[in-house]
N, C-alpha and C positions, 0 to 999 in steps of 0.2 A: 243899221240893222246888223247887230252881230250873227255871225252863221260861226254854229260850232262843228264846223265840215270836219273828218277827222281825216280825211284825205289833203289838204293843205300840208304843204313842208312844214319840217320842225324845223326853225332856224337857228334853234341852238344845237342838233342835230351835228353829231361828231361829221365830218367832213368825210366822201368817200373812198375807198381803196377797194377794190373790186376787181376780180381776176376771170377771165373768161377762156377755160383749159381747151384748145383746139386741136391736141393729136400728142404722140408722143417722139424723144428727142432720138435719132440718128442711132444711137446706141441700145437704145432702149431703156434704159435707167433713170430715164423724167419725164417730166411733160412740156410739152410748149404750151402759150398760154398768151395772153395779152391782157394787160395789168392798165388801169384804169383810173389815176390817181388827181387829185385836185390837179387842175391847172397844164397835166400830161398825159398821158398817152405812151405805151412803151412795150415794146416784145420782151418776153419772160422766159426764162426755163426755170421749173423748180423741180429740185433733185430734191432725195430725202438727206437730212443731216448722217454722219457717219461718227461714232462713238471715236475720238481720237484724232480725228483728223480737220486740220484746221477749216473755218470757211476763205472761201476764197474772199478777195480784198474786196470788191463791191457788193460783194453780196449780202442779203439779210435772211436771219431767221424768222419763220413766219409759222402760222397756226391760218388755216383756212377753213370757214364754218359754210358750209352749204346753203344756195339760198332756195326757195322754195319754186320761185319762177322758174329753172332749170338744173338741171341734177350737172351741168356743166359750168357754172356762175357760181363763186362763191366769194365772199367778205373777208379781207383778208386784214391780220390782227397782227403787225410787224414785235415780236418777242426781243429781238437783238439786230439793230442798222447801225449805221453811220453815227447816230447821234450818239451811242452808246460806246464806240471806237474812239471817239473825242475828235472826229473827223480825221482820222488817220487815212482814210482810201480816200477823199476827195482834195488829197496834193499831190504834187507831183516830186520828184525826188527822190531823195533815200528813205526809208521808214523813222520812225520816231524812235527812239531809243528809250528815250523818259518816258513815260506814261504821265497824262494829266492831272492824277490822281499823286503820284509821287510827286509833283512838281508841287503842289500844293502842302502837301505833307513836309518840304524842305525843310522849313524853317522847324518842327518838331523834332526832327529826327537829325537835323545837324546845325541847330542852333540860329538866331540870328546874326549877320553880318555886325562886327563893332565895330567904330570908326575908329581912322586909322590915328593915334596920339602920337603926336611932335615928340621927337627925342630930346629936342632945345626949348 
């Protein structure tokens, strides 16, 4: 018996990321929240972005669309994370100097390595 329930999961359904905004931050300049992602579970603050000034190393840009079961739960849509850094905040160390994108670009912009020819 096929049942065309439309309440059954989509399985090809994007995977969640879900934010649930619970008070605001010490300062008063964000919110707390608790973020809700495949596989974790994690406390949040999200601050507005500031024209000029960098984000901090772990942090992502984000877009939050409200969902309709509460005016405090909304879908959150990551614009700019880690994966976009070329995972620059998830080592430990000095920072990267190179970018992954220049590293890539070497051989355009300064040629390939020749081998090295015997004087004899």
């Amino acid at each position: 018996m096929a049942d065309d329930d439309d309440s059954a999961p989509d399985l090809k359904q994007k995977p969640h990321d879900i934010v649930l905004v619970h008070g605001r931050t010490e300062d008063g300049e964000g919110l707390r929240a608790l973020r809700s992602r495949p596989e974790r579970m994690e406390l949040a603050e999200i601050r507005p972005a500031r024209e000029g000034k960098p984000l901090p190393a772990a942090a992502e840009l984000i877009q939050l669309r409200r969902r309709a079961e509460s005016p405090l739960l909304y879908d959150v849509d990551v614009q700019f994370g880690d994966a976009d850094r070329g995972g620059e905040a998830s080592h430990g160390g000095p920072p990267k100097v190179a970018s992954h994108k220049y590293r890539e670009n070497w051989d355009a912009i300064f040629g390939k390595k020749r081998g090295h020819k015997m004087l004899n």
